[in-house]
mmCIF file of the protein (N, C-alpha, C, O) and its ligand, coordinates in Angstrom:
data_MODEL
# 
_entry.id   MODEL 
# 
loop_
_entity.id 
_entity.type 
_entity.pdbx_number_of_molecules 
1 polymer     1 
2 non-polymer 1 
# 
_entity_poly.entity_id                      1 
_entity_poly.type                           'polypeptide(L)' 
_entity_poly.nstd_linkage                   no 
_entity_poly.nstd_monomer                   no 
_entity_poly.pdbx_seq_one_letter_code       
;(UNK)(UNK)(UNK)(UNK)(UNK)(UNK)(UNK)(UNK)(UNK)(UNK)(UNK)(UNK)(UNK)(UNK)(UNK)(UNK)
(UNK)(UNK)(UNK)(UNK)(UNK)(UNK)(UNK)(UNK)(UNK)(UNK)(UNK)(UNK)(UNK)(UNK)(UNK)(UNK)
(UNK)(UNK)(UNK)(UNK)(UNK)(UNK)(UNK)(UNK)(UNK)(UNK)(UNK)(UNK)(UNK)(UNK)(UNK)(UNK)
(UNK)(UNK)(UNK)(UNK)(UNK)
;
_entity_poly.pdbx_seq_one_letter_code_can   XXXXXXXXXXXXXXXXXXXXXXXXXXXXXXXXXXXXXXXXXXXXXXXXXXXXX 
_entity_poly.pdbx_strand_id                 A 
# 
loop_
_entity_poly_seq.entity_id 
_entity_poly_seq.num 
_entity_poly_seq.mon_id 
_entity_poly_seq.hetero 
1 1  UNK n 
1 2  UNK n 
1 3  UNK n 
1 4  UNK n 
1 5  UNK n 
1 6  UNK n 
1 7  UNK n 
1 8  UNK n 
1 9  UNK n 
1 10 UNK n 
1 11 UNK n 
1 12 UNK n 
1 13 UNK n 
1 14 UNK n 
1 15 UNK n 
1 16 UNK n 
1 17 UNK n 
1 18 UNK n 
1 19 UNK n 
1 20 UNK n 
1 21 UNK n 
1 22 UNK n 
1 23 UNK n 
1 24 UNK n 
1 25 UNK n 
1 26 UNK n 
1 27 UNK n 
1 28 UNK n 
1 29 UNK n 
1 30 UNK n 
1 31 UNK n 
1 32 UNK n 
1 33 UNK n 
1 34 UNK n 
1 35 UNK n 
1 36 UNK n 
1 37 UNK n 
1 38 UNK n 
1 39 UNK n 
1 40 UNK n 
1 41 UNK n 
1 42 UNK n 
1 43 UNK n 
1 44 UNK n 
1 45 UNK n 
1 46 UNK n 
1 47 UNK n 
1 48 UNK n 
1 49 UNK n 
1 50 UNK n 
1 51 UNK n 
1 52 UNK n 
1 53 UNK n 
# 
loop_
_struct_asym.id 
_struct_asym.entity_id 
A 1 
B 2 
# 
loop_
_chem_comp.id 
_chem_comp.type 
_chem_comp.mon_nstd_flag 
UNK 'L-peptide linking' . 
ZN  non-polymer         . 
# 
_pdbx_entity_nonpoly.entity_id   2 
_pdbx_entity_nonpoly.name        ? 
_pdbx_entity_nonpoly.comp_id     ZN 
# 
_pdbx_nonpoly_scheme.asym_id         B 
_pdbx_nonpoly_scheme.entity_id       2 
_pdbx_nonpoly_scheme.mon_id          ZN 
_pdbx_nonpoly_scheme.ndb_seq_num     1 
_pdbx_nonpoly_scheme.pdb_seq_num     101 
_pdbx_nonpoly_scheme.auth_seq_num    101 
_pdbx_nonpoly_scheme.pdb_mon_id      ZN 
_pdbx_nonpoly_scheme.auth_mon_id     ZN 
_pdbx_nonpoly_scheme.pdb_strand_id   A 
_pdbx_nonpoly_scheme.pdb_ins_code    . 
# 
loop_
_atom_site.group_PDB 
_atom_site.id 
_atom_site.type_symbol 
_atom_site.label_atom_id 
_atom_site.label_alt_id 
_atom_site.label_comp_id 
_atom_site.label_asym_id 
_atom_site.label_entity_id 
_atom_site.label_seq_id 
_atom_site.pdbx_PDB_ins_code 
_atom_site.Cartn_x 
_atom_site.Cartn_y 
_atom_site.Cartn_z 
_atom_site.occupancy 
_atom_site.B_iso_or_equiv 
_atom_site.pdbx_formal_charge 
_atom_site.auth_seq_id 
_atom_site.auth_comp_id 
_atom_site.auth_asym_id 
_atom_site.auth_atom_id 
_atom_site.pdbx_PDB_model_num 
ATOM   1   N  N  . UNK A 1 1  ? -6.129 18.269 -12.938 1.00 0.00 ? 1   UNK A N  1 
ATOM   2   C  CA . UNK A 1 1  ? -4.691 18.356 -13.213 1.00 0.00 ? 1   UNK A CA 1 
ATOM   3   C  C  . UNK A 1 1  ? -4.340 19.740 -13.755 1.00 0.00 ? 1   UNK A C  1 
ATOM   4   O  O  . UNK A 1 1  ? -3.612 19.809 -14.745 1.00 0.00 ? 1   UNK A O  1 
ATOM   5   N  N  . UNK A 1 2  ? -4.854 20.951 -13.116 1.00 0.00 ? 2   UNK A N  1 
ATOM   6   C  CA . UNK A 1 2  ? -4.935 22.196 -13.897 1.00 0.00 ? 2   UNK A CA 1 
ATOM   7   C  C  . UNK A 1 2  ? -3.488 22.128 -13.399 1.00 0.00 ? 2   UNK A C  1 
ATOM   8   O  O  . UNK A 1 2  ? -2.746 21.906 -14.355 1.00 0.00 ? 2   UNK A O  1 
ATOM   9   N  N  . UNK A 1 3  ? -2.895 22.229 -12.365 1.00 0.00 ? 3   UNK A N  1 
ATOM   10  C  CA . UNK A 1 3  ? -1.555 22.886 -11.616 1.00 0.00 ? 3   UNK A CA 1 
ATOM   11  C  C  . UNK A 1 3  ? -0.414 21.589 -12.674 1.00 0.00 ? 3   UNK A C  1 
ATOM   12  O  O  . UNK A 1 3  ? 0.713  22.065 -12.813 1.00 0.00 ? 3   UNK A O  1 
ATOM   13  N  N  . UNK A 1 4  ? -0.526 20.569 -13.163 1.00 0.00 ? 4   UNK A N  1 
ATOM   14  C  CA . UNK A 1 4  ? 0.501  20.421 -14.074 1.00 0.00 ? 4   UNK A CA 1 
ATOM   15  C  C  . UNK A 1 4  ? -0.173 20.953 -15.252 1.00 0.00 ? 4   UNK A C  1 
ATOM   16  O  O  . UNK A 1 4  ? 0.316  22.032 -15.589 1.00 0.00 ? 4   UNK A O  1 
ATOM   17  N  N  . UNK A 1 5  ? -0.845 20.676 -15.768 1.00 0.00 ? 5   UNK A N  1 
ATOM   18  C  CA . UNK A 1 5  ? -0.699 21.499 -17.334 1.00 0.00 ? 5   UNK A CA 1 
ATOM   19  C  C  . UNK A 1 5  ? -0.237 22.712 -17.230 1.00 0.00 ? 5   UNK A C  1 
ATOM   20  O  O  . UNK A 1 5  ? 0.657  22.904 -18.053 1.00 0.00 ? 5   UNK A O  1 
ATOM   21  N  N  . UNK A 1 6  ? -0.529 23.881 -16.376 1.00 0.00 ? 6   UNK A N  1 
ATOM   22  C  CA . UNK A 1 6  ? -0.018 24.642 -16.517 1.00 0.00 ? 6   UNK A CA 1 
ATOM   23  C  C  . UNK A 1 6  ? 1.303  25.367 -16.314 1.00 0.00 ? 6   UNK A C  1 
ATOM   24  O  O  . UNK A 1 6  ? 1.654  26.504 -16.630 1.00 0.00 ? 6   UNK A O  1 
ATOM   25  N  N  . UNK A 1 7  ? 2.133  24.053 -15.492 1.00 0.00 ? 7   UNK A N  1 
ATOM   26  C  CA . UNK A 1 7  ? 3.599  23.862 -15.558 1.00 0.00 ? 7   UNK A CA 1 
ATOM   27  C  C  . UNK A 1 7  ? 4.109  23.410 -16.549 1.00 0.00 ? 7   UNK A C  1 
ATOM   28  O  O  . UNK A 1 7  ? 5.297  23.619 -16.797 1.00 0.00 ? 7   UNK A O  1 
ATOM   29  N  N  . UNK A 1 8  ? 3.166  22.547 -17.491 1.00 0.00 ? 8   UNK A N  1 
ATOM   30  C  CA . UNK A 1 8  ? 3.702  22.208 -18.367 1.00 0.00 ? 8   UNK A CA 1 
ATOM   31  C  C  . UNK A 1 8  ? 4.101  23.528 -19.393 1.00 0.00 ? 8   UNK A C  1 
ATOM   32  O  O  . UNK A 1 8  ? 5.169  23.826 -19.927 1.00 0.00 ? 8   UNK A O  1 
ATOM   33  N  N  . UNK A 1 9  ? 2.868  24.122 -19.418 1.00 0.00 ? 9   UNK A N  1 
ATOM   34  C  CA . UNK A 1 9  ? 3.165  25.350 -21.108 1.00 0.00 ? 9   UNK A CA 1 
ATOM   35  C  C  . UNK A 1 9  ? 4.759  26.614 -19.833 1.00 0.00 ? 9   UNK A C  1 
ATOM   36  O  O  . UNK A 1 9  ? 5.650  27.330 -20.290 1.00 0.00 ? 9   UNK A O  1 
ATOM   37  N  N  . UNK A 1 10 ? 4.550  26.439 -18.898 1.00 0.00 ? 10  UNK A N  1 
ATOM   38  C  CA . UNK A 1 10 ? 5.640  27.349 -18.467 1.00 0.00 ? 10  UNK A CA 1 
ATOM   39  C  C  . UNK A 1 10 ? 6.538  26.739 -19.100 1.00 0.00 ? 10  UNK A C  1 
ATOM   40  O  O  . UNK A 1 10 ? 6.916  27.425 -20.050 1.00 0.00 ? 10  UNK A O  1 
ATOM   41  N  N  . UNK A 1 11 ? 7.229  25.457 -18.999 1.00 0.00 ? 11  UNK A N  1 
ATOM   42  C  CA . UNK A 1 11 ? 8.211  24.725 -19.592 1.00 0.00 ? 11  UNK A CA 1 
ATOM   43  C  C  . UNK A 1 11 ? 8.376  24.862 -20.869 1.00 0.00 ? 11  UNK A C  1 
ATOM   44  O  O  . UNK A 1 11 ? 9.454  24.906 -21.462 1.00 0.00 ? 11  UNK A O  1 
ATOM   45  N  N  . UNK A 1 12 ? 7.088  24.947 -21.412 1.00 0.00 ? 12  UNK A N  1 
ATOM   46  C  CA . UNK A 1 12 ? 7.715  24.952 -22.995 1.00 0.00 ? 12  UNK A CA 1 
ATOM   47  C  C  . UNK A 1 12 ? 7.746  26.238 -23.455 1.00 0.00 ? 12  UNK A C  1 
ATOM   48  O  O  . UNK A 1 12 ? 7.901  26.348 -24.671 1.00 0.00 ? 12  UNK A O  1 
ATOM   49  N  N  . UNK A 1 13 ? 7.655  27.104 -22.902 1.00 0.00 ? 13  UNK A N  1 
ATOM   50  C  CA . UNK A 1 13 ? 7.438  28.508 -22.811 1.00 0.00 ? 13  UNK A CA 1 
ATOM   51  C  C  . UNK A 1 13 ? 8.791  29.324 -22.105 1.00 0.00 ? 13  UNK A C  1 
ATOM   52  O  O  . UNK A 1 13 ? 8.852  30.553 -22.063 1.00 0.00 ? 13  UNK A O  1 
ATOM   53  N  N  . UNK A 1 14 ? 9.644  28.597 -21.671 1.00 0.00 ? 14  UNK A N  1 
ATOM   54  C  CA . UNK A 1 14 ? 10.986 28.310 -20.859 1.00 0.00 ? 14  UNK A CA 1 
ATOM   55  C  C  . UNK A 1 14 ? 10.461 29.602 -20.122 1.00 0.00 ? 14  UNK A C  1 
ATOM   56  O  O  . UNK A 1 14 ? 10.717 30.537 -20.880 1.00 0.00 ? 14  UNK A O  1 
ATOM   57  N  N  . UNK A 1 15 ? 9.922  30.014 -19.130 1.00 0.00 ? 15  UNK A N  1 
ATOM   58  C  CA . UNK A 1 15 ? 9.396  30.679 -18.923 1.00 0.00 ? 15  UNK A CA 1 
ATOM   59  C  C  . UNK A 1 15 ? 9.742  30.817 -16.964 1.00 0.00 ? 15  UNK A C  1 
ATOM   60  O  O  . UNK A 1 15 ? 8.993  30.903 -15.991 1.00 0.00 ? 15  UNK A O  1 
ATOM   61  N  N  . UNK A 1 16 ? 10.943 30.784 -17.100 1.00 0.00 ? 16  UNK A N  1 
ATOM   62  C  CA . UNK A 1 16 ? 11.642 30.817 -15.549 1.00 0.00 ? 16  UNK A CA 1 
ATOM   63  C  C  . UNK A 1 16 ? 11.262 31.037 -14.823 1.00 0.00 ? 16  UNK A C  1 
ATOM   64  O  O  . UNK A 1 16 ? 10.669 30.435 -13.929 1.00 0.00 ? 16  UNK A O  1 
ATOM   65  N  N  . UNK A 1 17 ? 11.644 32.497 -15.127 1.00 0.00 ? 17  UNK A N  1 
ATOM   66  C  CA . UNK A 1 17 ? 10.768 33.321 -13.550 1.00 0.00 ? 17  UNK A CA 1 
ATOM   67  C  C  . UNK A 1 17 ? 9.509  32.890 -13.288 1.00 0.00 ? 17  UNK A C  1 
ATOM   68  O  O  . UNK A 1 17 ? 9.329  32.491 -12.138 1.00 0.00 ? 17  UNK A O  1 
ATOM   69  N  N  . UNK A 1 18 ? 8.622  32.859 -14.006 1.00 0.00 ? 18  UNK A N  1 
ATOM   70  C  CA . UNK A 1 18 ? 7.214  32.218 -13.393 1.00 0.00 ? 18  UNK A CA 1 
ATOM   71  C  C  . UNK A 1 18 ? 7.252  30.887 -12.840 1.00 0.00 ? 18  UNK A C  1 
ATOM   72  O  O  . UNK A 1 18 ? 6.506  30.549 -11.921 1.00 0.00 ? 18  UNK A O  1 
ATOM   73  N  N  . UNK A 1 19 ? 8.458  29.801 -13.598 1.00 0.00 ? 19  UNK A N  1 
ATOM   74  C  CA . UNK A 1 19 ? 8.164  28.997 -12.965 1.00 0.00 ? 19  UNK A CA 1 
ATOM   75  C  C  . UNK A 1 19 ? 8.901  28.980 -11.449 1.00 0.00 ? 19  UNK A C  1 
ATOM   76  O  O  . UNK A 1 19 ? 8.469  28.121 -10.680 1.00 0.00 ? 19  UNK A O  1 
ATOM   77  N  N  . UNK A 1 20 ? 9.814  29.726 -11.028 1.00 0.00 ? 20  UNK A N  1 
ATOM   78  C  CA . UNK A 1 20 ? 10.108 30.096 -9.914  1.00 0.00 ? 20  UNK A CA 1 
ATOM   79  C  C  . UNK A 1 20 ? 9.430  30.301 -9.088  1.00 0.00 ? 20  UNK A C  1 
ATOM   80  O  O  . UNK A 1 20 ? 9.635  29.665 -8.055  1.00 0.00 ? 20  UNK A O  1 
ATOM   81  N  N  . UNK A 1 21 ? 8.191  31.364 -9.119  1.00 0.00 ? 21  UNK A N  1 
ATOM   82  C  CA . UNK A 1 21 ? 7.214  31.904 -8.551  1.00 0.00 ? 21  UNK A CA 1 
ATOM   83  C  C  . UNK A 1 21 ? 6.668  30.722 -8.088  1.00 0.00 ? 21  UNK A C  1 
ATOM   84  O  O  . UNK A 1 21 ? 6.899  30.514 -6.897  1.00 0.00 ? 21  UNK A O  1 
ATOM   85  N  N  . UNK A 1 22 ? 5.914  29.755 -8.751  1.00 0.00 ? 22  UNK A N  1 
ATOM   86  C  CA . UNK A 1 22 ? 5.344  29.162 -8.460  1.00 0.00 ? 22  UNK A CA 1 
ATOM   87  C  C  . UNK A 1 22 ? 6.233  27.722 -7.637  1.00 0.00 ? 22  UNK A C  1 
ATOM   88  O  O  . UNK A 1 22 ? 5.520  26.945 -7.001  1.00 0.00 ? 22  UNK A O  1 
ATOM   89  N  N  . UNK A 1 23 ? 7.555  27.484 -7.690  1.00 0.00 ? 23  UNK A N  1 
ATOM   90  C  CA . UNK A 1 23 ? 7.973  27.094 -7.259  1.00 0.00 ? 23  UNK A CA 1 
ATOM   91  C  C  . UNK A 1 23 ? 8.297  27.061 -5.404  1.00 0.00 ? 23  UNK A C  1 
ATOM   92  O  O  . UNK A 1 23 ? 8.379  26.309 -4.433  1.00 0.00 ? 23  UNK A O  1 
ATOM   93  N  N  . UNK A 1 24 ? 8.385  28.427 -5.826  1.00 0.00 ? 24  UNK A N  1 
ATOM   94  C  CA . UNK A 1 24 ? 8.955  28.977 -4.375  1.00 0.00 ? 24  UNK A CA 1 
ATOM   95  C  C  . UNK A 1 24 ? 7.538  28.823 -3.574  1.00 0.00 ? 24  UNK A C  1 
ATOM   96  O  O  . UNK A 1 24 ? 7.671  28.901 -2.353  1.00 0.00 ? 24  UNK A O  1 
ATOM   97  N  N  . UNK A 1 25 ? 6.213  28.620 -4.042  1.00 0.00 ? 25  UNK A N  1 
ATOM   98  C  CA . UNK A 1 25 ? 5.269  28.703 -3.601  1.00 0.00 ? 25  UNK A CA 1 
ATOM   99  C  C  . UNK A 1 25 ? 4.414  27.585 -3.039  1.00 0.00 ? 25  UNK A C  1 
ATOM   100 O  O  . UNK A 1 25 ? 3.298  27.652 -2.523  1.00 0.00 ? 25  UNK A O  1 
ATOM   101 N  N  . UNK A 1 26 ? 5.284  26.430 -3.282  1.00 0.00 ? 26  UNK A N  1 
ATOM   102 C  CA . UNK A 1 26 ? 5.019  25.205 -3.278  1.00 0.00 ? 26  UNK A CA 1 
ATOM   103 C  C  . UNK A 1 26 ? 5.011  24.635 -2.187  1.00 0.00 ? 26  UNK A C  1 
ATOM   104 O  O  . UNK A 1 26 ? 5.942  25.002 -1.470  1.00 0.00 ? 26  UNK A O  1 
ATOM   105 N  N  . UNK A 1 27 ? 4.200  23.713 -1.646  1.00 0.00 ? 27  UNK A N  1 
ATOM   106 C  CA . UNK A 1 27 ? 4.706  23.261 -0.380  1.00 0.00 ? 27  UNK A CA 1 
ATOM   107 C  C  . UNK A 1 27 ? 5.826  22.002 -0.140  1.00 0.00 ? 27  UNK A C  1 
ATOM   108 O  O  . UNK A 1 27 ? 5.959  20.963 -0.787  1.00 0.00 ? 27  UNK A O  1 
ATOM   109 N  N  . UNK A 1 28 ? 6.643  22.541 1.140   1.00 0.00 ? 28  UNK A N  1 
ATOM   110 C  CA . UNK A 1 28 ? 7.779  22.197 1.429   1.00 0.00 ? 28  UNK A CA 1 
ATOM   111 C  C  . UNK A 1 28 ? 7.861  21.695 2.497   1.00 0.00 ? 28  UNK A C  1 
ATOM   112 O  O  . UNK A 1 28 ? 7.310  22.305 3.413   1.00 0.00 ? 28  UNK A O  1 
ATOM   113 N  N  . UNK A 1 29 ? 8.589  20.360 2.830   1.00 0.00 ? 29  UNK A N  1 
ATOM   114 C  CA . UNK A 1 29 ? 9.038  20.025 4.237   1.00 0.00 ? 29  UNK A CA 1 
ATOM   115 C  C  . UNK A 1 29 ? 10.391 19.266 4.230   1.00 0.00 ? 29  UNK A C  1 
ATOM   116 O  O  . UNK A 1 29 ? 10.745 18.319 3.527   1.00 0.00 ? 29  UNK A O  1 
ATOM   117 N  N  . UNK A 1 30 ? 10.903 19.789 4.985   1.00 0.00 ? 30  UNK A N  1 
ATOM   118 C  CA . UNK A 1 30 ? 12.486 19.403 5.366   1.00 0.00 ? 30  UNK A CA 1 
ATOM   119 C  C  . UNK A 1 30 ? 13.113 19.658 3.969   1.00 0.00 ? 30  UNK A C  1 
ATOM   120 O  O  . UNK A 1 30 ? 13.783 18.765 3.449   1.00 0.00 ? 30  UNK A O  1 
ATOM   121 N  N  . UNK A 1 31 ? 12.932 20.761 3.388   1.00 0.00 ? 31  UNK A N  1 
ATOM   122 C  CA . UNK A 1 31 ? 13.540 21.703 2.448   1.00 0.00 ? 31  UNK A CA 1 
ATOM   123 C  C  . UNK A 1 31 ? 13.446 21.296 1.266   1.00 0.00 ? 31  UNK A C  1 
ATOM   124 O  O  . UNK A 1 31 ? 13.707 22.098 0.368   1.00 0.00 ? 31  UNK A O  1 
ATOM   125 N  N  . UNK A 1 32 ? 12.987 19.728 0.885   1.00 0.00 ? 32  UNK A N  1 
ATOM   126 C  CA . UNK A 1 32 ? 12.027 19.484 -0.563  1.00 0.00 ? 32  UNK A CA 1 
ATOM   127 C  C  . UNK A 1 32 ? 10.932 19.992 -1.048  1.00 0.00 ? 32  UNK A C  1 
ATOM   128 O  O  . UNK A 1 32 ? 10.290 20.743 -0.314  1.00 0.00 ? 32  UNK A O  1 
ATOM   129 N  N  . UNK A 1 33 ? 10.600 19.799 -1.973  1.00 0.00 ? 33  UNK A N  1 
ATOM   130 C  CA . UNK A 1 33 ? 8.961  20.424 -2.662  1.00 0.00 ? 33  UNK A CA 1 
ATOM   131 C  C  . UNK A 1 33 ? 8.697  18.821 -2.606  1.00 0.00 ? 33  UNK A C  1 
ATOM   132 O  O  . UNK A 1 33 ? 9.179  17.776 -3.042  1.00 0.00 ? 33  UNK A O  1 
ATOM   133 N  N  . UNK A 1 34 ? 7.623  19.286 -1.793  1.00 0.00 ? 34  UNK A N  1 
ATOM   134 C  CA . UNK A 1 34 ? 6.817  17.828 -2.412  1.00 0.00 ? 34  UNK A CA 1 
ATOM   135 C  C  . UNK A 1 34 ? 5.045  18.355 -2.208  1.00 0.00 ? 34  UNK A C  1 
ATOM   136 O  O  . UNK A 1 34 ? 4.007  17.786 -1.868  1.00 0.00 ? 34  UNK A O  1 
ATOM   137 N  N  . UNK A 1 35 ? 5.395  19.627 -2.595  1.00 0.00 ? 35  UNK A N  1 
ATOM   138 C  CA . UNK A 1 35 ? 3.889  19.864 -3.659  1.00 0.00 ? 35  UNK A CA 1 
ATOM   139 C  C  . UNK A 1 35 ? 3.723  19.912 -4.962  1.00 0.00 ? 35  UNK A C  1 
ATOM   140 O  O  . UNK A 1 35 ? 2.675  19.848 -5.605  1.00 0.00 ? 35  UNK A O  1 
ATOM   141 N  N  . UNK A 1 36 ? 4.859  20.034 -5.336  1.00 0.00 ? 36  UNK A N  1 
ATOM   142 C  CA . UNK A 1 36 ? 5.097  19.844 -7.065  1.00 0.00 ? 36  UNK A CA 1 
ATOM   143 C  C  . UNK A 1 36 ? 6.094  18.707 -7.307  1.00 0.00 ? 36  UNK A C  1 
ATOM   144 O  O  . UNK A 1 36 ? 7.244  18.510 -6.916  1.00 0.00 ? 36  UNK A O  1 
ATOM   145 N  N  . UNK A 1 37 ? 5.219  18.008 -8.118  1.00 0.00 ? 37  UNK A N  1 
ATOM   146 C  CA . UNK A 1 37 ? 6.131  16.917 -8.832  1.00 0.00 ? 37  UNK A CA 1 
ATOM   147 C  C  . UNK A 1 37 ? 6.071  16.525 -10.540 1.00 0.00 ? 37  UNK A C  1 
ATOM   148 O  O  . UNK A 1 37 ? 5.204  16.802 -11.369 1.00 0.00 ? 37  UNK A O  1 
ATOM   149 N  N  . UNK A 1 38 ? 6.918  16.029 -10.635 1.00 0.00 ? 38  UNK A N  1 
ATOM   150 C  CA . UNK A 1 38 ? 7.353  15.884 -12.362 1.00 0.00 ? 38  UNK A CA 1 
ATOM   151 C  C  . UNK A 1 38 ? 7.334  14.369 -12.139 1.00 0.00 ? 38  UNK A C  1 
ATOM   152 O  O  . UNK A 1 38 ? 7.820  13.672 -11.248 1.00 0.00 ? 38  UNK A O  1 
ATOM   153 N  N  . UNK A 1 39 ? 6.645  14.092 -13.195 1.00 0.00 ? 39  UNK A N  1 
ATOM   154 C  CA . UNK A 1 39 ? 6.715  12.571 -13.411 1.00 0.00 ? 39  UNK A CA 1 
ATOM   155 C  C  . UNK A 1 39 ? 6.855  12.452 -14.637 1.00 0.00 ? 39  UNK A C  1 
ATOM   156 O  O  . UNK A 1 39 ? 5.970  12.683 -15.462 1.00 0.00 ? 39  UNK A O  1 
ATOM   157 N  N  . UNK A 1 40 ? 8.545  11.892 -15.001 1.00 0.00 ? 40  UNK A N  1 
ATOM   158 C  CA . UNK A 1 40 ? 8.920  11.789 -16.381 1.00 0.00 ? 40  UNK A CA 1 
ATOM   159 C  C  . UNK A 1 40 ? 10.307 11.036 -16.319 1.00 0.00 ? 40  UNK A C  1 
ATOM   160 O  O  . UNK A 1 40 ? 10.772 10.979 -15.181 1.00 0.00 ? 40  UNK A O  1 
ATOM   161 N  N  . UNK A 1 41 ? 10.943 10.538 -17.159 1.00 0.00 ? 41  UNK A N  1 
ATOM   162 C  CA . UNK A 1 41 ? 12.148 10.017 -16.885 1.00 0.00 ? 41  UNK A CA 1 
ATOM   163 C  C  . UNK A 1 41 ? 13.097 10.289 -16.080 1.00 0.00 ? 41  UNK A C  1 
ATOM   164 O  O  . UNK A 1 41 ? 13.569 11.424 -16.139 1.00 0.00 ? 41  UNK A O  1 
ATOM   165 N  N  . UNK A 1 42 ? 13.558 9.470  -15.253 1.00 0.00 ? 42  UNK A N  1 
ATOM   166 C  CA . UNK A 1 42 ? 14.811 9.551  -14.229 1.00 0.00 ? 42  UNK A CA 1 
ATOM   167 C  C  . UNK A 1 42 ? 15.515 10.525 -14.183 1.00 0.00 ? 42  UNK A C  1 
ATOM   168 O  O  . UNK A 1 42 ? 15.967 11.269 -13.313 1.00 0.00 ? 42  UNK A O  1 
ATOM   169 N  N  . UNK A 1 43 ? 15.570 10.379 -15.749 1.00 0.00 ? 43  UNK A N  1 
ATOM   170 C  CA . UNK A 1 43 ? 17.403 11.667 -16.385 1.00 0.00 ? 43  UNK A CA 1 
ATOM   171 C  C  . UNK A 1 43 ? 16.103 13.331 -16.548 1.00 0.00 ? 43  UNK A C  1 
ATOM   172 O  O  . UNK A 1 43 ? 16.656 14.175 -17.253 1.00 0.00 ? 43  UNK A O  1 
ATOM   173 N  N  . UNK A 1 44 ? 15.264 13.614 -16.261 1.00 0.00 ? 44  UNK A N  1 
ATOM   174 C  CA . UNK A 1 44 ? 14.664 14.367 -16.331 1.00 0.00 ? 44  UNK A CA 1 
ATOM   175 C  C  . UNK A 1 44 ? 15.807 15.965 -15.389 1.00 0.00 ? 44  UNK A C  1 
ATOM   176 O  O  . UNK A 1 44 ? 15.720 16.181 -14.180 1.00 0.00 ? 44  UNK A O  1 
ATOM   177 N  N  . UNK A 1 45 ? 16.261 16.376 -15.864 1.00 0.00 ? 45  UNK A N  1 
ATOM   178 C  CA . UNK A 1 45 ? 16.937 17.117 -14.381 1.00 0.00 ? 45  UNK A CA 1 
ATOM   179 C  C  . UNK A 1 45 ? 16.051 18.976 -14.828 1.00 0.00 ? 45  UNK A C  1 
ATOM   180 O  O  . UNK A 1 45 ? 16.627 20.063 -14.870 1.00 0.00 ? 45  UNK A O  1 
ATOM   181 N  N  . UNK A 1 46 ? 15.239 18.815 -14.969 1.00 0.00 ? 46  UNK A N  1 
ATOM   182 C  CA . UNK A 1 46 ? 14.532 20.473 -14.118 1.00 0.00 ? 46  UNK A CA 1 
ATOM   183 C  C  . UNK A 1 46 ? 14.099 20.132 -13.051 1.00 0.00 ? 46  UNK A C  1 
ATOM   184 O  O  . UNK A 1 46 ? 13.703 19.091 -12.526 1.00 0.00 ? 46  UNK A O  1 
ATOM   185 N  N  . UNK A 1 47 ? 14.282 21.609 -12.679 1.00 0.00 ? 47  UNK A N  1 
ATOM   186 C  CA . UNK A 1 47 ? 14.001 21.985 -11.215 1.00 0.00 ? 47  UNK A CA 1 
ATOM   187 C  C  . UNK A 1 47 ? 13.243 21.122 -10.142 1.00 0.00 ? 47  UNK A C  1 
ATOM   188 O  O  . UNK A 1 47 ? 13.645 20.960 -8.990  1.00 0.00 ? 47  UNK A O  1 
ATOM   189 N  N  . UNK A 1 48 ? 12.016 20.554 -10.709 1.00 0.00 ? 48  UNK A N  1 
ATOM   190 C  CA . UNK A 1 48 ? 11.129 19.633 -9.682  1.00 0.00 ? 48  UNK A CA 1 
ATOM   191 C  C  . UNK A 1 48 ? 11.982 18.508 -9.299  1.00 0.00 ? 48  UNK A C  1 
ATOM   192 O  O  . UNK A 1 48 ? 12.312 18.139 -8.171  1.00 0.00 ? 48  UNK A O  1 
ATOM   193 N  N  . UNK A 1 49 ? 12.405 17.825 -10.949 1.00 0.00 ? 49  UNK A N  1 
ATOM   194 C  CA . UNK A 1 49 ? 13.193 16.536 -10.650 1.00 0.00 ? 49  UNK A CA 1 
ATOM   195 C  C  . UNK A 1 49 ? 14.159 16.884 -9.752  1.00 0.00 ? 49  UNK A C  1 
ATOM   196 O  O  . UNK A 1 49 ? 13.927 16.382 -8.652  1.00 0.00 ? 49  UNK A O  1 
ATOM   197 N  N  . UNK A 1 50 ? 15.127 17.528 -9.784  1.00 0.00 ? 50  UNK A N  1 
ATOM   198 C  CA . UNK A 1 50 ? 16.491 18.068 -9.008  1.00 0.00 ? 50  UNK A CA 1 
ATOM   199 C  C  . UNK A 1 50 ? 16.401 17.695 -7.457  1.00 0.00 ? 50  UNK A C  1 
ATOM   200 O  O  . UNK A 1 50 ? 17.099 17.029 -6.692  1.00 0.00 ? 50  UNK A O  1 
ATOM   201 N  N  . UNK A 1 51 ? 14.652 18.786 -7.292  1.00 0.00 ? 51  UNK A N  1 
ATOM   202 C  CA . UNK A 1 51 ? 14.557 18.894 -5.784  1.00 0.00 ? 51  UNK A CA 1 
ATOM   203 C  C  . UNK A 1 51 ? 14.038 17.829 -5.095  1.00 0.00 ? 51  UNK A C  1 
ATOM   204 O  O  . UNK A 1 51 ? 14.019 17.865 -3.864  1.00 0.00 ? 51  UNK A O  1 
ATOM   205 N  N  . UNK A 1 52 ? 13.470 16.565 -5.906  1.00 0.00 ? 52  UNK A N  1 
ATOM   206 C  CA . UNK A 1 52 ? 13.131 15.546 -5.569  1.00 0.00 ? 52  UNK A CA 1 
ATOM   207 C  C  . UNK A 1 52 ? 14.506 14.489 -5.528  1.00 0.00 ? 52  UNK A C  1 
ATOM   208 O  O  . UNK A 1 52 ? 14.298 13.278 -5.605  1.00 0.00 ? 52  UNK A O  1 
ATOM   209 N  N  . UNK A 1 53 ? 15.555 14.876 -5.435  1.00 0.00 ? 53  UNK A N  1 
ATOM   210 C  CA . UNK A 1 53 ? 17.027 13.444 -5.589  1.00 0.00 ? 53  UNK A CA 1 
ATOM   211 C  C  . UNK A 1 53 ? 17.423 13.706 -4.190  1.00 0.00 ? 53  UNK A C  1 
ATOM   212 O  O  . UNK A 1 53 ? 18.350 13.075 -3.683  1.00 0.00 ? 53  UNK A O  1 
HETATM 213 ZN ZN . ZN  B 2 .  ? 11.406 16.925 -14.414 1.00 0.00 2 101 ZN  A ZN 1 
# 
């Protein structure tokens, strides 16, 4: 689980641009990420959650 922990300290680190980077880097089909995912409450709305609704 290295690739979430280390989304995690970006987050608490509010640490944007990187997490952008790694965002944009993610794999994608039909214009979702569904190489990165957040698993946390519904009402969660960063970026992963967002691109997953
Ligand atoms: Zn989230």
């Amino acid at each position: 689980m290295f690739v979430v922990m280390q989304l995690e300290d970006i987050w608490k680190k509010n640490e944007d641009y990187l997490f952008d980077e790694i965002f944009k880097t993610a794999d994608k089909k039909d214009g979702r990420v569904v190489g990165v995912r957040h698993f946390t409450a519904n009402t969660c709305t960063c970026k992963i959650c967002q691109a997953h609704r």
